[in-house]
C-alpha positions as CSV (number, residue, x, y, z in Angstrom):
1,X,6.8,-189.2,20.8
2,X,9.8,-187.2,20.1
3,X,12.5,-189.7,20.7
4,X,11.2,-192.2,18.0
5,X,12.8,-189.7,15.7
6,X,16.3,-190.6,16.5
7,X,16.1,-194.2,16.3
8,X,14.1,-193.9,12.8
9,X,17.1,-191.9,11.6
10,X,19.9,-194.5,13.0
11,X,17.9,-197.5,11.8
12,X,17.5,-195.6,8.1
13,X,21.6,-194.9,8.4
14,X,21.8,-198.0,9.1
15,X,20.1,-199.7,6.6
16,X,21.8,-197.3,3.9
17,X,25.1,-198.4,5.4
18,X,24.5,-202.1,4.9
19,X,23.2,-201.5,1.3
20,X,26.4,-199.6,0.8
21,X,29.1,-201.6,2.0
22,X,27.8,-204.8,-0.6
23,X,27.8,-202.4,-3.7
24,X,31.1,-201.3,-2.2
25,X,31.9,-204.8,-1.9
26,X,30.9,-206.4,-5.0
27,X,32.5,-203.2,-6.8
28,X,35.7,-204.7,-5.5
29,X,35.3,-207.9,-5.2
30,X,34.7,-210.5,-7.7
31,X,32.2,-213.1,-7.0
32,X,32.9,-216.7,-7.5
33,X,31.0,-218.7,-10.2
34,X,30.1,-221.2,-7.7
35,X,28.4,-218.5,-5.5
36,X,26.6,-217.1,-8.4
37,X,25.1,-220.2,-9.5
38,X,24.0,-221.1,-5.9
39,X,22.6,-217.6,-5.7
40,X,19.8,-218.4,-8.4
41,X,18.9,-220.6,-6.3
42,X,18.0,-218.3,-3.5
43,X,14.8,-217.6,-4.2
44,X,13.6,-221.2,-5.2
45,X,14.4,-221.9,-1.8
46,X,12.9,-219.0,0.4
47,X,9.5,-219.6,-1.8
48,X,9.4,-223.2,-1.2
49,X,10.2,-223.0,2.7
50,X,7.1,-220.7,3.0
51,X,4.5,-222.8,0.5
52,X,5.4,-226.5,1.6
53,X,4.5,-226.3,5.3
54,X,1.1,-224.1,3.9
55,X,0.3,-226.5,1.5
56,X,0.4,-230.2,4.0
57,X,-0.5,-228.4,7.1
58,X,-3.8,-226.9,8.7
59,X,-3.9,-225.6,12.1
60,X,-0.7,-227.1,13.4
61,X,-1.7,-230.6,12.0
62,X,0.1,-232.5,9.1
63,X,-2.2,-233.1,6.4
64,X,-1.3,-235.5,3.7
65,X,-4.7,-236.9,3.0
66,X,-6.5,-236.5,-0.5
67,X,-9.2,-234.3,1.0
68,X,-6.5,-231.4,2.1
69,X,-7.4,-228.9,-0.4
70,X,-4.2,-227.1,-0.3
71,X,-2.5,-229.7,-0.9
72,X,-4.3,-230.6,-4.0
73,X,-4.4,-227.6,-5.1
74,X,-0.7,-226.7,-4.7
75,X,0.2,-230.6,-6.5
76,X,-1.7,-228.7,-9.3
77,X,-0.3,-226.1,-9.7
78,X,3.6,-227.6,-9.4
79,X,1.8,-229.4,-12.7
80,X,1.2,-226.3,-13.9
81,X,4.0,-224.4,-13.4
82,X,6.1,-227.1,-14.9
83,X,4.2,-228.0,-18.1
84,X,3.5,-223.7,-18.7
85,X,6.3,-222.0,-17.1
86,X,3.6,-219.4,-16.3
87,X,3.9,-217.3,-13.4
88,X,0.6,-216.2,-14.1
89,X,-1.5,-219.4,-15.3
90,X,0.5,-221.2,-12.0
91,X,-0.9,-218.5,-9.4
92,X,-4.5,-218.3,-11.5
93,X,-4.9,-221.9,-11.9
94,X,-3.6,-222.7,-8.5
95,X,-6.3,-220.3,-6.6
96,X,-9.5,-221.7,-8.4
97,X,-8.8,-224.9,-7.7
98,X,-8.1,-224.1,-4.3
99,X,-11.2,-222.8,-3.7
100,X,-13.1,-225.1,-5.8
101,X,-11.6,-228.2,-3.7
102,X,-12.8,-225.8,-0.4
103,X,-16.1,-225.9,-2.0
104,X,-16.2,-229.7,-2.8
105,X,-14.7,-230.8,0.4
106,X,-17.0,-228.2,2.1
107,X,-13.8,-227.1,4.3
């Protein structure tokens, strides 16, 4: 039990370390345009590489029919998100209809 003490000190040096040498970095260094516009982009990315394969596949299986409720609920809430710009109304929106197209389809 005592040796778990160590490593949870290296791996917190550690981790400061890393965080350190980017602000030391970037302090230094200045970052391309081009890399700061693809940067925005980051997180557009990371969100749609974790909802896409959620949304058309259940249990393994691709799912493109019209009687995948995550799938219609998801195409509803792109709608969503695009016509309100909503964080909230997109999440909200996108959740009740997920669960009322679990309750229609009786999924």
């Amino acid at each position: 039990m005592n040796s778990i003490w160590p490593v949870m000190f290296l791996l917190g040096a550690l981790t400061f370390l890393t965080r350190l040498s980017f602000i030391g970095l970037f302090h230094r260094w200045r970052t391309p345009d081009l890399v700061k516009r693809a940067l925005r982009y980051v997180p557009v990315a990371a969100l749609t590489a974790i909802i896409v394969p959620e949304m058309l596949m259940a249990d393994g299986i691709l799912n493109l029919s019209l009687l995948n409720p995550r799938l219609l609920a998801g195409l509803l809430a792109i709608g969503v998100a695009m016509r309100t710009r909503s964080v909230t109304w997109t999440i909200a929106v996108g959740m009740v209809a997920f669960w009322l197209f679990r309750w229609l389809f009786g999924v």
